[in-house]
C-alpha positions in Angstrom: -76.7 -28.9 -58.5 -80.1 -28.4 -57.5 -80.2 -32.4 -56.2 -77.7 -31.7 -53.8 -78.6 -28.5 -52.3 -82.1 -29.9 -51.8 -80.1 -32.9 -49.8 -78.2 -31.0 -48.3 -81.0 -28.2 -47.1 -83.5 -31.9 -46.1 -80.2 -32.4 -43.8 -79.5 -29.2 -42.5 -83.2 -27.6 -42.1 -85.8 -29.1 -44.2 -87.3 -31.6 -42.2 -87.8 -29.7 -39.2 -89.5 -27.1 -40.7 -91.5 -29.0 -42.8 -92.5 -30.7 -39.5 -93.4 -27.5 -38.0 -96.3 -27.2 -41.1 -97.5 -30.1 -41.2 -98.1 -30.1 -37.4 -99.8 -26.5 -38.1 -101.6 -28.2 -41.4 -103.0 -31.0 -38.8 -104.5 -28.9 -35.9 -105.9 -26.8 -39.1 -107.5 -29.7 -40.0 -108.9 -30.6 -36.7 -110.6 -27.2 -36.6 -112.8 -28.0 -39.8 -113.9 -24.7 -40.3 -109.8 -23.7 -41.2 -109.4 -27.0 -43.8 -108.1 -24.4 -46.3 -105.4 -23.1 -43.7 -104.4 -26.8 -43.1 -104.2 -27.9 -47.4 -102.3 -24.2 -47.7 -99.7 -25.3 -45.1 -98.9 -29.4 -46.6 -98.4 -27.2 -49.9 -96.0 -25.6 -48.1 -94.3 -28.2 -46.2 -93.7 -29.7 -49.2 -91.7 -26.8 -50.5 -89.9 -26.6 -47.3 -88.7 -30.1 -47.3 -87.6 -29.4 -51.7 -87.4 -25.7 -52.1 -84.3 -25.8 -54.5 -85.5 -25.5 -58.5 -89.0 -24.0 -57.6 -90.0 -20.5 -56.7 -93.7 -18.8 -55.8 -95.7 -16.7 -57.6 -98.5 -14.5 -57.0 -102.3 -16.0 -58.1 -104.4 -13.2 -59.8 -107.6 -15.1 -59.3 -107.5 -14.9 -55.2 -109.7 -12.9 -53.9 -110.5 -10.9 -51.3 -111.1 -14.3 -49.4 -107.6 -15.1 -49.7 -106.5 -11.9 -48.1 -108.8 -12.1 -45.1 -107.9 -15.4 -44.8 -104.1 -14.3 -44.6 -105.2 -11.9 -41.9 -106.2 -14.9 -40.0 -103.2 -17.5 -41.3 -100.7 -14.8 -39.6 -102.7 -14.7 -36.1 -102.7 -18.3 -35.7 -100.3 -20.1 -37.1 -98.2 -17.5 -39.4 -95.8 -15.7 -36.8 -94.8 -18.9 -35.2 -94.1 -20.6 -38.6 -92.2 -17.3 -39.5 -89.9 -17.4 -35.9 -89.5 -20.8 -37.1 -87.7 -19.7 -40.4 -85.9 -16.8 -38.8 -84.3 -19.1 -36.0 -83.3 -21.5 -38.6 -82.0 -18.9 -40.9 -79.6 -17.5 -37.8 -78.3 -20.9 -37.0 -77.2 -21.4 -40.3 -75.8 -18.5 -41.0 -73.6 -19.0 -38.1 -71.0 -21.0 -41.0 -70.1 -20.2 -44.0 -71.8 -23.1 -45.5 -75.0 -22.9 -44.0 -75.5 -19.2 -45.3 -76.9 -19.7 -48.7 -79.5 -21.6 -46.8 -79.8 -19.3 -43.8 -81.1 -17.0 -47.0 -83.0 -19.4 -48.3 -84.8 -19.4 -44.8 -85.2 -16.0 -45.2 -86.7 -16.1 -48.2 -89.6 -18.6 -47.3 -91.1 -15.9 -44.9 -92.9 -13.9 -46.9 -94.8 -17.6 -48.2 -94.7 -18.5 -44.4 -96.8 -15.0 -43.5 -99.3 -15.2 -46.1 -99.1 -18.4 -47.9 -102.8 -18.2 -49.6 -103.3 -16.8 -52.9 -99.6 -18.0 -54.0 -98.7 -21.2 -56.3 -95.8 -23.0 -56.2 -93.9 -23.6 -59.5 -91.0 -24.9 -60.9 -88.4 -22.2 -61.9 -88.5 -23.1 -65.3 -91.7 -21.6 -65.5 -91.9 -18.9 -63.0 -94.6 -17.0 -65.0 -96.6 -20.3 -66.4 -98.9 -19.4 -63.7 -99.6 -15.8 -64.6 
């Protein structure tokens, strides 16, 4: 079940926001001094393209450097990533089959905001990174 509701979300939404981060992760990567900003957002764009079957949890070894980078993540590249979801998420919830993932957009803000200092894991083992 999870196959197909990854397919189907690659089809529906995926993609195109998995484009959005890896455009962000690339002009991070440009700007050398924000390499961590631009390895933080392939992670993501990864999840967004499979998101089905993995969930993410908080790390308790970041830092305070984590959350001032945060700070920064949300000025520059953050609230435009987050739009991104939200857009999405309306357009899909327009039908009755593009709700679940309209939630699932929703979901993926939080991560979108402040993506640093959070691992992605399978669901299996939600609390493996703990």
């Amino acid at each position: 079940m999870k196959f197909i509701l990854n397919v189907l979300w690659l089809i529906l939404s995926g993609f195109w926001l998995a484009l959005g981060y890896v455009l962000a992760g690339i002009i991070c990567c440009i700007l050398i001094i924000t390499i961590p900003f631009g390895i933080a957002s392939f992670r993501i764009a990864g999840y967004a393209l499979w998101p089905f079957g993995r969930t993410t949890v908080q790390r308790h070894d970041a830092g305070a450097g984590s959350a001032i980078g945060n700070v920064i993540w949300i000025i520059f590249a953050g609230w435009w990533l987050a739009l991104g979801h939200i857009l999405t998420g309306l357009v899909l919830c327009v039908t009755i089959i593009g709700i679940p993932f309209g939630i699932a957009n929703f979901k993926m803000i939080p991560l979108s905001l402040l993506p640093l200092g959070r691992e992605i894991v399978p669901t299996d083992e939600p609390f493996a990174a703990r």
